[in-house]
N, C-alpha and C positions, 0 to 999 in steps of 0.2 A: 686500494680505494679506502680512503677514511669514513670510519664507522661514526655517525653523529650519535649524541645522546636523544634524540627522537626516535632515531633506528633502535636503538637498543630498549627503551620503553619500550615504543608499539611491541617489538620483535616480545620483550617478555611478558607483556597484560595481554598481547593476543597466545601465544603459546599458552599460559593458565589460563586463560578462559575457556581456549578450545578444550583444553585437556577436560575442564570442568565439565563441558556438555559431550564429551565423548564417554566420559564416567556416569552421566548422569542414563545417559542413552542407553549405556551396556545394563545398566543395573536396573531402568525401566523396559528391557525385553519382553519381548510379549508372546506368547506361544496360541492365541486363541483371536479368534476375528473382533470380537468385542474389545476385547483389548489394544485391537491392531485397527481401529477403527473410530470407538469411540470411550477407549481411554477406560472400558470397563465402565463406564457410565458413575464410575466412585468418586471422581477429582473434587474437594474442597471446592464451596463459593467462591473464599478468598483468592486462592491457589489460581483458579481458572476463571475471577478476575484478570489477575498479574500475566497469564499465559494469551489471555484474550486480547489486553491491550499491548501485551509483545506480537503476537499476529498481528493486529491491528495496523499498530505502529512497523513501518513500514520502512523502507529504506527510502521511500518517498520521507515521509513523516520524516526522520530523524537527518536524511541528508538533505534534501532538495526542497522539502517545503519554506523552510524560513530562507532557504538561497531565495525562492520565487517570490517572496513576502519581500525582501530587501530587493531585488529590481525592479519590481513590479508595484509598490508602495501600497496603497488603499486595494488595487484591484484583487494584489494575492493575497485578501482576506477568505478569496472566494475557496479555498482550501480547506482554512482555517475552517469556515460556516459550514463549507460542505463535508466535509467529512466527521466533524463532531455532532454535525446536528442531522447526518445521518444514522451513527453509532447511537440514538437518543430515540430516533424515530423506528431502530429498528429492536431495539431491548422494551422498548414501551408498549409497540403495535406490533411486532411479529414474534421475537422470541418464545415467551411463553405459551404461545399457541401452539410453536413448531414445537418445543420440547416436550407437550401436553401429548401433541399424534406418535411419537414414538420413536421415531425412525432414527437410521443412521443418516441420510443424507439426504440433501436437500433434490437430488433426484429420486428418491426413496420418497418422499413427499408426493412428488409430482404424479408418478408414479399410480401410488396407492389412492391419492385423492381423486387422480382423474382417472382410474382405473381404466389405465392404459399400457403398452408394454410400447407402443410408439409415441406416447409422450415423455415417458421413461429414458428412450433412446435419445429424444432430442435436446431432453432435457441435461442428460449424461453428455453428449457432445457438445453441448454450450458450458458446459462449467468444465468441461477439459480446455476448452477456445478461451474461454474468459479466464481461467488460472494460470494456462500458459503463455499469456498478453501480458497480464499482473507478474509474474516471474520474470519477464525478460528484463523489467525494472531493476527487480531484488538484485540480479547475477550483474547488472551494470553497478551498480553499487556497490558491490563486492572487488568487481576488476577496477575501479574509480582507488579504494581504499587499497585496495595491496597495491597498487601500481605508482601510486607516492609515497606511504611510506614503510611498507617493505620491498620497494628497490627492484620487485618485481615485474617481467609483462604483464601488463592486462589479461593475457590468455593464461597465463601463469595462472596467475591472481584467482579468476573465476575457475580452473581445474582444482583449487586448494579448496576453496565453499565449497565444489560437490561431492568432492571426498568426506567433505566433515559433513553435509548435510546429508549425505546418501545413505552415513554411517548411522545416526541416530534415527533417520526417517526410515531406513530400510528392517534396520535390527527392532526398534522399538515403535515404529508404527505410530498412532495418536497419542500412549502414554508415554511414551520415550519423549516424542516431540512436543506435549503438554509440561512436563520437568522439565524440560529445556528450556521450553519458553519462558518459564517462574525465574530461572536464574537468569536469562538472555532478557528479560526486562530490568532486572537489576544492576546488569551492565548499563544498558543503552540510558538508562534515566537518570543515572549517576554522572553520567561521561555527558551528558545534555546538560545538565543543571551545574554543576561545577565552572567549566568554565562560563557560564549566562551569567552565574553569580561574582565570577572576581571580575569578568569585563563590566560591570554590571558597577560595583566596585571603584574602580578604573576610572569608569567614564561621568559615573553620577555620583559616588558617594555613596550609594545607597547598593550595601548588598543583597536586596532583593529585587530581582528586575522588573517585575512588574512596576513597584512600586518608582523603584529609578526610570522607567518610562515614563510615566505618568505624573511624578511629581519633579522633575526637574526639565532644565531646558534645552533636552538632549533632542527632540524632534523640532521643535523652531529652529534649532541651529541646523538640521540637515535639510529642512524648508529653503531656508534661507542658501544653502551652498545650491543646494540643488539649483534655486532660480538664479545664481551668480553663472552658474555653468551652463544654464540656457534649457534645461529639464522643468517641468512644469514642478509643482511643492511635493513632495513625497507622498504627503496623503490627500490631496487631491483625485476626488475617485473617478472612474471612465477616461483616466486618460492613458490606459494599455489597451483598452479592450470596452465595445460600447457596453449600454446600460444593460441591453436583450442579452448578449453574451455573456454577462457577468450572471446575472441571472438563471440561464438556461446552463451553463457550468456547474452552479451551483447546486440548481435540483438534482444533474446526472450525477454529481457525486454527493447529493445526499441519498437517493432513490438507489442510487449504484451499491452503496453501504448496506443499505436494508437489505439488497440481495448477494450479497458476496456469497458462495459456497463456504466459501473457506471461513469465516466466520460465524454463519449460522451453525457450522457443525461443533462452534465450541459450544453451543448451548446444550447440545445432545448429551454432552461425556460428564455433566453434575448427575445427582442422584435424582431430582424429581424437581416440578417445575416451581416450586417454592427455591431451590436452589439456580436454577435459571436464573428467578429474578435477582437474587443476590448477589450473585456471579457479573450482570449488565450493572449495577451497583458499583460494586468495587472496580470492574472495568470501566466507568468511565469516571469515577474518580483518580486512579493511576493514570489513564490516558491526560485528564486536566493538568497532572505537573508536567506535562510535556507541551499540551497544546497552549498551557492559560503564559507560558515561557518564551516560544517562536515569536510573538511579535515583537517583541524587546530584544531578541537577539539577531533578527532580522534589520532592527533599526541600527544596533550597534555595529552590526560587519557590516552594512553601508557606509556609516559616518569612520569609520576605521579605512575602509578601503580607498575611498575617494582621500583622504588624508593621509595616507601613505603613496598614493601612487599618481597621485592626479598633479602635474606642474612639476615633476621633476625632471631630470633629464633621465634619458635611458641607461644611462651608465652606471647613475646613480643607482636608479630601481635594482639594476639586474646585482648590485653588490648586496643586496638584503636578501641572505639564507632562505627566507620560505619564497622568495621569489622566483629566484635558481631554482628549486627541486620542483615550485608547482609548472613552471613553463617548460622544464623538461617531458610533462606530462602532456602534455598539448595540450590543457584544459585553462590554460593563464595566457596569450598573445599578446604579445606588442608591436605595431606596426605604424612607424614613424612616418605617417604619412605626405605632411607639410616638410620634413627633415633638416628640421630648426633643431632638435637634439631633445624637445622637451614632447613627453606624452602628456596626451591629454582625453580624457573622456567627453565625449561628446553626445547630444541626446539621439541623432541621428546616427544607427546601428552599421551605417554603412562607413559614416567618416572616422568612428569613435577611433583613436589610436590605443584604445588598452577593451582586448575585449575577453572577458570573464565567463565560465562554463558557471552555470546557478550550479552545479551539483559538487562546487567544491568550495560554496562559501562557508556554510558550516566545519565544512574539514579544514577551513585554512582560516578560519575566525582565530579561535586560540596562537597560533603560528604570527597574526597579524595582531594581534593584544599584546605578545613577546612574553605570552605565559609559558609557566616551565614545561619539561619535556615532559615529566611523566602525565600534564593535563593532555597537550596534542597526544601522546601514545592513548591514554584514554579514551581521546573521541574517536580516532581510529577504532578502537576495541569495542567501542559504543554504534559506530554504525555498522559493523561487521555482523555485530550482535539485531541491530534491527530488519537488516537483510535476510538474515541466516532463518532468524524466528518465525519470518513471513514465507521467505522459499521453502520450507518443513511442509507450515501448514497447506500451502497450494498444490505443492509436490502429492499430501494425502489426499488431495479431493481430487485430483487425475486420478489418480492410483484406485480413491475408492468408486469414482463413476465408472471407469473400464473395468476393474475385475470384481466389483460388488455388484452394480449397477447392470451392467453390459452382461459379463461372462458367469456370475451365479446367477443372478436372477433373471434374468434370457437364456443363455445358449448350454450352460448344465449343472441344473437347479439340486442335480444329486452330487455337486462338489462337495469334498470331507472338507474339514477344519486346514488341515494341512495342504491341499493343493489349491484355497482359496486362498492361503497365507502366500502361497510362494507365487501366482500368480497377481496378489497383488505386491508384493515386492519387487516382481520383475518389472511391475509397470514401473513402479518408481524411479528404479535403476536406467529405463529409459526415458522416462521424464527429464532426470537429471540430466543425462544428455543431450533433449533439446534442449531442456535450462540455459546447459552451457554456451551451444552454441548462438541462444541469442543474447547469452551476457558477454560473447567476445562480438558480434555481430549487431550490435543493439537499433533497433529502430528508432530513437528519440531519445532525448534523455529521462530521467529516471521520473521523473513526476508526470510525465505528460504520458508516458509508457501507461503508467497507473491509472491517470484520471482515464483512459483507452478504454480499460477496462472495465473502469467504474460505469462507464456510459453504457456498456454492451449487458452490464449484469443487470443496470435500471431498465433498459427495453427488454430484455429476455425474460427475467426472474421474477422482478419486483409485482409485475401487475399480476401473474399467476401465481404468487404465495398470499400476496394480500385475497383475490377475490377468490383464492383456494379456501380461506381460513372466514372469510365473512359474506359471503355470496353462495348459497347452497345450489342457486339456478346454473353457475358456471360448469358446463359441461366439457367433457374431453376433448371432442371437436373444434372448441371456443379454447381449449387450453392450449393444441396443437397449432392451428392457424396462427395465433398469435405469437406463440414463441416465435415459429417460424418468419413473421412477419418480423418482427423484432432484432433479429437476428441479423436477417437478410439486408433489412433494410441500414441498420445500424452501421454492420459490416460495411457493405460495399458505398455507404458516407464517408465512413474515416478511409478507407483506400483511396478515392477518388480526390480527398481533398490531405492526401499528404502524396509525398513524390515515394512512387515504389519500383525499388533498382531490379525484381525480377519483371516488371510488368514492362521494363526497358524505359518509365517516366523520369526523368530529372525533376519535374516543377509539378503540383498538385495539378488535378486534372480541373478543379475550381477549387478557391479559397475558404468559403462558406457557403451558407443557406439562410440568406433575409439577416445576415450580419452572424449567425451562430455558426460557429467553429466545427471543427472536427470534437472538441474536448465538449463538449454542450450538447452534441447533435444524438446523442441518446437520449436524450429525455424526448427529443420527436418520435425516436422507434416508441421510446415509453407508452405516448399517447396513443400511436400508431396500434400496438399492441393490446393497449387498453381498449380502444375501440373495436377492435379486427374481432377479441375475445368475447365480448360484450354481444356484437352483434348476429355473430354465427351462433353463439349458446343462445340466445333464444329463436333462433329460425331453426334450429334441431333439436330433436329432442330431450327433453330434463335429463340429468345423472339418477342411477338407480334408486332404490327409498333408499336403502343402503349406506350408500352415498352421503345423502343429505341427512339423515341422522348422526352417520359422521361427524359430518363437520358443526351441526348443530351439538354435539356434546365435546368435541372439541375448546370450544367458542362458553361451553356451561361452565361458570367460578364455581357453581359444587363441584362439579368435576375436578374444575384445578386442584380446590383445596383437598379433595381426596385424595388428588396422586402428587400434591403437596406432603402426603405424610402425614395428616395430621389424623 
């Protein structure tokens, strides 16, 4: 079988990459909980900026968001808004509070605030359920990239990720996987921007994309195809998705953001909470050259795609190289439906004759520009790198809610250094596992997987960190009911309104709720939560004085700036 020059790129920027984060991992080993946990609490602002927005950035983010932004036109802004101006809401309003009370984790929080060991518990089993819903994303992204262009299964593919990731998450714990991250964003932002900038190039003249967006007449002309081909204008909004849904989408992943485990705990592993803020800083200025990027590259693999593929005949298509390798994938279909010889795209998803997976428009951009091999092996190497960086970090918040969480601080409180270490490694080792089998298995594709998750973290998390940290009357009782309410309710929405192959459903059991989706219908548990909390703390009795002196020196900026360092 002939070996193409794309094979042979990806095959060598992913081998030195891997190799990179597998040296970086052995030599950030860690032999102490602190270390294996929160990074020694030493990491550089800047440092863990760059690690923060490689968590962050997701294999959502780097694969599937601007695929969603180009089929979805105006509506897949709700992405874009939700997830940046969640990372904003939650470096602003929550971080330096959490890094001010101490703790390793965001069940560690819950915890000690609500001085409970059954808020603690439910608290730890919803950030294992919410990380391991956000991971089945990552490991689809992982099996999507090796499965086109290194020539492997998809089951291949994601057994390769947990090898590499198990290696640095397991050996090197949150320092291992903080270095990792610094150089795994350095991939993924490179392999983004490069090719945005020569299609960019290409198509406007103008090697900065933003600016080739907005100053040239590259979106009136994809307006204008688009209404030739019977599709409403590109950026015409509410026409995917109503006004309430777009809406209701967008606060479950901004609200989702503010509570993620897995990234609250990058605020824990700086030196003190003057370094917090600096660290939310630098993290959402690195996260901006990627996010302020996607809509411009979003428009360009539109107007690319429909101009390669749309009006030719099949015979034609299928002689164009990235065409062949991406259909052998099953993620690119053509089905000649009329069998006049010529495909065509069409607005209605049922008649279309070319139908496209969102999670491989970014991987098949470059491919469709006819830029050179070592850029496509790049983005390969670049979304591998945004997978990899996010399954680490979620991999450690299982790992540290079950044997930090769960088995030292519950069931035995007299564990040494060394058998906390290897019980939370084993967890990992099994994490990884399930990882795998819903990255060969996947529920959804890779963005919708995530925004899942984002929904279940804003009803579970959000409203008990925020009234953890600003509400002294919130009691344990009002802290329990509600998670639980959140959870419960959250959960058994997105089950009932997607088709689940063990519940024996082919087709959702309903579609929505007053027009809000499955992807939106966490911010109902949010409210839900919010109230449930709200109401029971004060029909039970206040939190100890204890307590609420807590959180009133918490919440005190003398305090900050004292354990600011200064």
């Amino acid at each position: 079988m002939e070996v193409t020059a794309v094979e042979i790129w990806t095959w060598v920027l992913v081998i030195l990459s891997f190799s990179g984060y597998l040296y970086i991992g052995y030599s950030a080993r860690v032999r102490d909980t602190k270390g294996f946990y929160v990074a020694g609490q030493g990491v550089p602002p800047m440092a863990n900026g760059a690690a923060t927005a490689a968590d962050w950035m997701s294999a959502a983010s780097f694969i599937s968001m601007s695929g969603l932004i180009s089929s979805m036109g105006f509506d897949g802004a709700i992405y874009l808004l939700g997830w940046t101006g969640g990372y904003v809401l939650l470096a602003l309003l929550l971080a330096p509070y959490l890094r001010k009370f101490g703790k390793y984790t965001v069940p560690d929080f819950v915890g000690d605030r609500y001085y409970s060991s059954t808020a603690r518990v439910v608290a730890a089993v919803s950030a294992v359920f919410i990380s391991m819903t956000y991971v089945a994303g990552q490991m689809r992204g992982v099996g999507v990239v090796f499965s086109r262009f290194l020539g492997l299964d998809v089951a291949w593919g994601v057994v390769v990720g947990m090898v590499i990731v198990s290696f640095f998450a397991v050996l090197g714990g949150m320092k291992g996987i903080t270095w990792t991250q610094v150089a795994q964003y350095g991939v993924l932002i490179i392999a983004f921007l490069i090719p945005a900038i020569a299609i960019s190039l290409q198509l406007t003249g103008n090697p900065i994309p933003q600016l080739g967006l907005i100053f040239s007449d590259i979106v009136p002309r994809l307006n204008a195809i688009q209404v030739d081909l019977g599709f409403k204008e590109y950026t015409e909004p509410f026409r995917t998705r109503s006004m309430i849904d777009v809406i209701f989408i967008t606060l479950a992943l901004m609200c989702g953001t503010a509570g993620l485990p897995h990234v609250i705990v990058r605020f824990y592993t700086v030196p003190n909470v003057r370094g917090a803020r600096y660290s939310a800083g630098w993290a959402l200025l690195f996260i901006s050259f990627l996010y302020l990027t996607a809509p411009a590259v979003a428009v360009f693999a539109r107007y690319n795609l429909i101009d390669s593929l749309h009006g030719k005949s099949l015979e034609e298509v299928r002689q164009i190289n990235w065409v062949s390798s991406w259909e052998a994938t099953g993620l690119l279909k053509f089905d000649d439906k009329d069998g006049d010889g010529i495909i065509e795209l069409k607005p209605v998803a049922a008649e279309s004759e070319i139908v496209i997976d969102n999670d491989i428009i970014v991987l098949a951009t470059p491919e469709v520009a006819n830029l050179p091999a070592f850029v496509i092996g790049l983005v390969a190497a670049g979304g591998l790198a945004a997978a990899l960086s996010t399954a680490s970090g979620l991999l450690l918040v299982v790992s540290s809610s079950v044997a930090h969480d769960i088995y030292f601080r519950l069931i035995n409180p007299q564990a040494d250094e060394q058998r906390q270490l290897l019980v939370g490694r084993g967890v990992i080792f099994l994490a990884v596992l399930a990882a795998g089998y819903f990255g060969i298995n996947p529920p959804g594709f890779v963005a919708e997987i995530v925004a899942f998750a984002f929904g279940l973290a804003a009803a579970i998390f959000f409203p008990i960190i925020l009234l953890g940290i600003f509400d002294k009357r919130t009691n344990s009782q009002g802290a329990i009911a509600g998670m639980l309410t959140g959870l419960i309710f959250t959960a058994s929405m997105i089950i009932m309104m997607r088709s689940v192959p063990l519940l024996g459903t082919e087709t959702a059991i309903i579609s929505d709720v007053f027009g809000i989706s499955a992807q939106g219908i966490g911010v109902v548990g949010m409210i839900l939560n919010f109230a449930v909390t709200f109401v029971v703390s004060h029909l039970t009795p206040p939190p100890p004085a204890h307590i609420q002196e807590l959180v009133e020196n918490v919440r005190n900026p003398l305090g900050a700036g004292a354990a600011g360092g200064h």
